[in-house]
N, C-alpha and C positions, 0 to 999 in steps of 0.2 A: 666891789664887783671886780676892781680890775686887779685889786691884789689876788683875788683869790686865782682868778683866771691866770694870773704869771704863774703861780704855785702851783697850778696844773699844767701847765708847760714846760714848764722842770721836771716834773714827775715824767711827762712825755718823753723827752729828751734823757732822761735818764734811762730810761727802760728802751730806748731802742736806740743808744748810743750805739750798739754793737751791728746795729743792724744796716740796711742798706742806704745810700744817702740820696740815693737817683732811683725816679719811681719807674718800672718797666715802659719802654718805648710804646708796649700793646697797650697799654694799660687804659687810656681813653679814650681809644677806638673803641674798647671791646666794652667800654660803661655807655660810652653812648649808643652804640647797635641796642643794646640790652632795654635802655628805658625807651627807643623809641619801640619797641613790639610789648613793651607793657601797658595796659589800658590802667587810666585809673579807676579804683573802685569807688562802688557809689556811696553818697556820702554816709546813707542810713548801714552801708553794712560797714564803712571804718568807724562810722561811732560804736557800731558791734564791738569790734576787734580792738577797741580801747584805741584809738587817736586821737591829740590833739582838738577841742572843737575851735572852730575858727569864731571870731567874734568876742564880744567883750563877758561873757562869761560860760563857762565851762559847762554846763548844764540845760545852755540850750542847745536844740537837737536839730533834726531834720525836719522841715514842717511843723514846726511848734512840740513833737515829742520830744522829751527829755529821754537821758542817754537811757535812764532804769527802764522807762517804759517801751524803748525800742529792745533792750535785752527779753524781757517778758515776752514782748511779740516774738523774739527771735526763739526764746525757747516752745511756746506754742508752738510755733512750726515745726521745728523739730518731731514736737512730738507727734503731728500729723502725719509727716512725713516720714516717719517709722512706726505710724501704725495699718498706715498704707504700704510701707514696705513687706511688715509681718503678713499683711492680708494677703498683699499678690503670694508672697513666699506657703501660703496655706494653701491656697487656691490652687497653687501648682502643683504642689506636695498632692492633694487630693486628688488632681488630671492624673497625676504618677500612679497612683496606688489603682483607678479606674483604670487604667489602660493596662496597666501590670495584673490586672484579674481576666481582665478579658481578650489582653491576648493568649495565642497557643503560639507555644511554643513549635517552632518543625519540626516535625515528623522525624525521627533519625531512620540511618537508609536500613534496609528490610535484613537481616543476619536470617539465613536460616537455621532455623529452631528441629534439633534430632525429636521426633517421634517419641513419646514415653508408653508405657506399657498403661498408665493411670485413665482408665477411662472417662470419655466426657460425662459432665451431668446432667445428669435426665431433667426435662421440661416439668416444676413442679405439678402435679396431679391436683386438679380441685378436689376439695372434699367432699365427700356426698352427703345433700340433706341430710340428717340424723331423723330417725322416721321413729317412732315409740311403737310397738307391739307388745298390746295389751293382754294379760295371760287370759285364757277363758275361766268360766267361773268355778270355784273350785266345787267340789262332789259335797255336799251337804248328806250325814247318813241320823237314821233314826232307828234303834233296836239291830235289825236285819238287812234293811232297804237303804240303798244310796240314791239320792237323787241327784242327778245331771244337768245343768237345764240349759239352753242358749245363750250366747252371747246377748247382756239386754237383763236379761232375767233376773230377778231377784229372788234368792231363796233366806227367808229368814228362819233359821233352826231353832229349834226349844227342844225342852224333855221329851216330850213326848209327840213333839207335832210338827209339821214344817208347811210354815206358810209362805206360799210362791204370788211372787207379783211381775205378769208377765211383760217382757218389752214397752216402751212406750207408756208404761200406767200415771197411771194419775187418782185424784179423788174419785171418779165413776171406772175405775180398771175393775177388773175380775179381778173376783179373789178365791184361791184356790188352797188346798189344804191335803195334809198326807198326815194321818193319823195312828197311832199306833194302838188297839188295844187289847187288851189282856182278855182271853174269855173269860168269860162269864163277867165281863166289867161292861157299864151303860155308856154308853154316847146319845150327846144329844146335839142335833142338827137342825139349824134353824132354817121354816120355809116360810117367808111372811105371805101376807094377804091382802087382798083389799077386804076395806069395811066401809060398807053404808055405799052410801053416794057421791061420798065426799072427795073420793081418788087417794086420800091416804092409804098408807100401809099398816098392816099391825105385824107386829112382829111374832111369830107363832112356831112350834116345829114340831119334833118327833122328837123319842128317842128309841135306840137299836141296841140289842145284848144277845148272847149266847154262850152257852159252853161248847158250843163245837161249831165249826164254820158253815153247817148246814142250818142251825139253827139262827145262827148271826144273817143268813140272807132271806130267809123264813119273816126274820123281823122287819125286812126291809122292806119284804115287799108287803105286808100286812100294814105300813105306814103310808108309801106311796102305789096305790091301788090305781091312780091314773097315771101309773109311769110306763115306759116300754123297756121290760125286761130281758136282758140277751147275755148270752156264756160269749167271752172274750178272751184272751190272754196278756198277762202282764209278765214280759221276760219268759216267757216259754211258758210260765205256771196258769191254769186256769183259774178266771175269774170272771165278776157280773160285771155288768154296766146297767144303769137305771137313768135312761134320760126322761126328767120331768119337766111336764107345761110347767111355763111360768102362770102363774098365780098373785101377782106383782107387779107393777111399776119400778120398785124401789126394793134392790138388792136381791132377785128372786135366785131360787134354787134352781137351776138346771143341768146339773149331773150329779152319780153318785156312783161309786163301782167301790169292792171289796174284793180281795186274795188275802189267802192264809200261805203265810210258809215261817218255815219252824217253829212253831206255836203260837206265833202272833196272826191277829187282823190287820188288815193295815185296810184300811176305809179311804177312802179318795172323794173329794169336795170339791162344786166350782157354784159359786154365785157369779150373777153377774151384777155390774155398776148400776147399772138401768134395763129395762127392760129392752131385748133387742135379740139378735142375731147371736149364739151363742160360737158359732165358728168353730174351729178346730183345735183351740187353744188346747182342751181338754185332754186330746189326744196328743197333745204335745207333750204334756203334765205326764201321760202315760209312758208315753217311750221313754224320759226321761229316767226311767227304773231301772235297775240294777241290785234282783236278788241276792245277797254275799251267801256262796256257799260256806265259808266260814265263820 
């Protein structure tokens, strides 16, 4: 021990042979100012920082930890300690970015702005409901005649015949009829009846023909003898009407009228649903005409 210790004092002595031989006069004043404002550290954080442990062996620590298990704690902490750091350091970032949205910025001062020719934009316009109008019904023709009828109306057309179903109809609606025929050709027209006692109907009728239009209302009235017979006009052109009793409950006859123009008949039909009040539909069926001069 004490060799070696000389042989490091020659190595000392050698290496600063050149240097100074007298330690500076400040020199311990200014070491002892210094350690007496130094506090010693406590003993678990210099076992930290690797020092000496005091006592007969090296490995025991402070309060019975050993030096590893005070480094472990030391590093836990740490990491607490900078996971607490990153939180507040979020949290604030966060404050920043909330306050950075919701402040405004001042106003800058007012510059007057020259006038442009670009006019202001108009307050937009609400739109107006969209409303649908419905076209009325189209003209239904047969041979010569067109028929017209109201809104409501139903005209279903065929070869030779056109069957109207007025507003509101249903299964007991009126059912009305515009016929075309050829002279000297039959129609047959149904007028049912009652039978017995029983309130049924039977179903029963006529039929009507001629070669000339004087003949075709000859037949009509020689079928319905209890009707009331009257000269009328359909579109400016003369013709009959024949309103007959019902005879019925169920689907009776109560009108019938006939006009010739350009060599057709054209016969005019109204049953009703039920036995009732025949109203004015008929003459609606009438006005509804429209002789084509062409």
């Amino acid at each position: 021990m004490s060799e070696s210790r000389t042989t490091l004092d020659r190595e000392i002595a050698v290496r600063f042979a050149d240097g100074p031989t007298v330690a500076p006069a400040s020199l311990l004043p200014t070491a002892l100012a210094g350690t007496s404002r130094t506090r010693q550290r406590p003993a678990f954080v210099a076992a930290l920082l690797g020092a000496p442990a005091a006592g007969r062996s090296a490995e025991v620590g402070v309060r019975g930890l050993t030096r590893r298990e005070l480094a472990i704690l030391g590093l836990l902490a740490a990491v607490l300690v900078g996971s607490i750091v990153v939180a507040s350091a979020a949290q604030l970032f966060n404050r920043q970015l909330v306050v950075v949205v919701t402040t405004h910025s001042p106003a800058p001062s007012a510059t007057p702005v020259p006038p442009t020719s670009r006019p202001s934009p108009r307050a937009t316009e609400a739109r107006p409901t969209e409303t649908f109008d419905f076209p009325p019904p189209e003209p239904s023709t047969v041979g010569k005649l067109r028929l017209t009828m109201p809104d409501g109306w139903l005209v279903r057309p065929g070869t030779t015949t056109l069957r109207v179903e007025p507003a509101g109809g249903g299964v007991f609606s009126r059912d009305q009829q515009v016929i075309a025929l050829e002279p000297g050709a039959e129609l047959f027209i149904q007028r049912p009846v009652m039978a017995g006692t029983q309130g049924y109907s039977e179903s029963t009728g006529f039929s009507i023909s001629g070669d000339t239009y004087d003949e075709l209302v000859a037949s009509v009235d020689a079928a319905l003898q209890d009707a009331t017979h009257r000269q009328i006009r359909i579109d400016g052109v003369k013709a009959y009407r024949w309103s007959v009793p019902q005879t019925s409950y169920i689907h009776p006859l109560v009108e019938v009228a006939a006009v010739e123009w350009r060599g057709t008949f054209y016969v005019f039909v109204e049953h009703l649903g039920l036995d009732g009040d025949p109203g004015n539909g008929f003459q609606v069926l009438l006005d509804g005409v429209n002789l084509l001069k062409r």
